[in-house]
N, C-alpha and C positions, 0 to 999 in steps of 0.2 A: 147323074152324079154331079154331085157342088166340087166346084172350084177352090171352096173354104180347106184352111187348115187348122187341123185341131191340134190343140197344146192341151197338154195334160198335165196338171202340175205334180210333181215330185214327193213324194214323202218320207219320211223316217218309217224304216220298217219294225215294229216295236210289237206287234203280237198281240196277242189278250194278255190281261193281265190276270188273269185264270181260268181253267180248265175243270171239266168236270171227273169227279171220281166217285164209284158207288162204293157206299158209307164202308163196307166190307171187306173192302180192299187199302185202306185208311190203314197205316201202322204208326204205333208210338214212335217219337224222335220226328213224323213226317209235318208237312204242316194241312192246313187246312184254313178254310176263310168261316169265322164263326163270329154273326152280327156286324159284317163289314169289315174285322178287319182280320189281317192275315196273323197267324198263330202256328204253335207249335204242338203237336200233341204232346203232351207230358204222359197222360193215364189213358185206358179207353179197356171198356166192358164188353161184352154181350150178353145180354138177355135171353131164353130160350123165350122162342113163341108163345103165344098160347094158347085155347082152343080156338080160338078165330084170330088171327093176325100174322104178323109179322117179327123177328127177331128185332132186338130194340140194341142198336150202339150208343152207348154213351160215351161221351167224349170231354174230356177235362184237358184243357189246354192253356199256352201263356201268349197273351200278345206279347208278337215280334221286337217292336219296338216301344212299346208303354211298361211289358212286363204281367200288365193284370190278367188274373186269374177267369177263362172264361167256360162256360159246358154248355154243352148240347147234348139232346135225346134228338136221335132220325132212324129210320129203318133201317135195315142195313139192304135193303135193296133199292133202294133213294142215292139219288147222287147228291153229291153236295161237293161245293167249289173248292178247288187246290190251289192257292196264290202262285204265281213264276215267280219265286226268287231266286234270286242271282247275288253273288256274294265274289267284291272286291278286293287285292289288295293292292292298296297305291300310297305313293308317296308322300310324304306332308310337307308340304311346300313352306307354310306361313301360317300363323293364326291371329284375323284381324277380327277386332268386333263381335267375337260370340261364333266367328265362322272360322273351317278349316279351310284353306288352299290345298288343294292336291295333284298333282300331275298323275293323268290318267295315260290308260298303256299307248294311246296311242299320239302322244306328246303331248296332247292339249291340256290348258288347266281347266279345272273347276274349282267358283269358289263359293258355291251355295249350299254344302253341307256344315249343317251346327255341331258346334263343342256339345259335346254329350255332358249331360249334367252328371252332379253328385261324385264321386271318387274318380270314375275313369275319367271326365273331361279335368280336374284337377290335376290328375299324374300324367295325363298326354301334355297339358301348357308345359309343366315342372320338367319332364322329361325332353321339352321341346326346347325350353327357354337355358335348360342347360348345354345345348347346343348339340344335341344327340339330333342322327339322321334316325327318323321315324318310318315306320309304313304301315297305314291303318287300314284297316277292313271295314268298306263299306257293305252295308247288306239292303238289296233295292226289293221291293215287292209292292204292286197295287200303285205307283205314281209317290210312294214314301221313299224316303233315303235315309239311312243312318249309320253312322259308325259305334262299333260293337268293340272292335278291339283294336291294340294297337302291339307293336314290336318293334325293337330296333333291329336296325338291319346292320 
């Protein structure tokens, strides 16, 4: 046996950032990863088989954070990938430059989440700048981050 000591370095325990689910098992409202990015079901079908195959789901969903409209046809005995998302609500600290400040639960700030465009990031500033205490809802999935909604507390 060596004399060496080994150091091992430390990491963030962070998980995958999806999980597999077969297509069957998929409910509307659930989400799902369709062409990379994570989404929401909105609609979804089944098909009966047919003489040779497989029942077919179709699935009509919205990206999480873009909105657009995407679908997929897969078996329903196929798995297909589930995003881990996680949804925040924290504090709004500041908003400098296009970005939110936020004091997260465990005291620290973060200040690398963007003003959300078009009407909500408009009423969060106006709401903000009129000196209203805020708390906004971050929603994380896939390495993306974004704020969805907000509230005064």
């Amino acid at each position: 046996m060596s004399d060496d000591e080994q150091t091992f370095e430390q990491t963030e325990n962070v998980g995958s950032d999806t999980f597999p689910m077969q297509c069957s098992a998929l409910r509307k409202g659930g989400h799902v990863v369709i062409k990379g990015r994570p989404c929401k079901i909105v609609d979804m079908s089944t098909s009966k088989t047919g003489k040779h195959g497989h029942a077919k789901v179709n699935l009509v969903a919205i990206d999480i954070f873009t909105g657009k409209k995407l679908e997929d046809l897969c078996p329903s005995t196929h798995n297909m990938n589930v995003p881990n998302v996680t949804r925040n609500e924290v504090q709004l600290l500041n908003i400098e430059d296009d970005f939110l400040s936020v004091l997260l639960d465990n005291g620290d700030t973060k200040d690398d989440v963007k003003v959300p465009e078009g009407e909500l990031g408009s009423k969060i500033r106006e709401e903000f700048e009129a000196g209203k205490t805020l708390l906004v809802t971050l929603l994380k999935a896939m390495g993306e981050e974004a704020c969805i909604a907000y509230k005064e507390m």
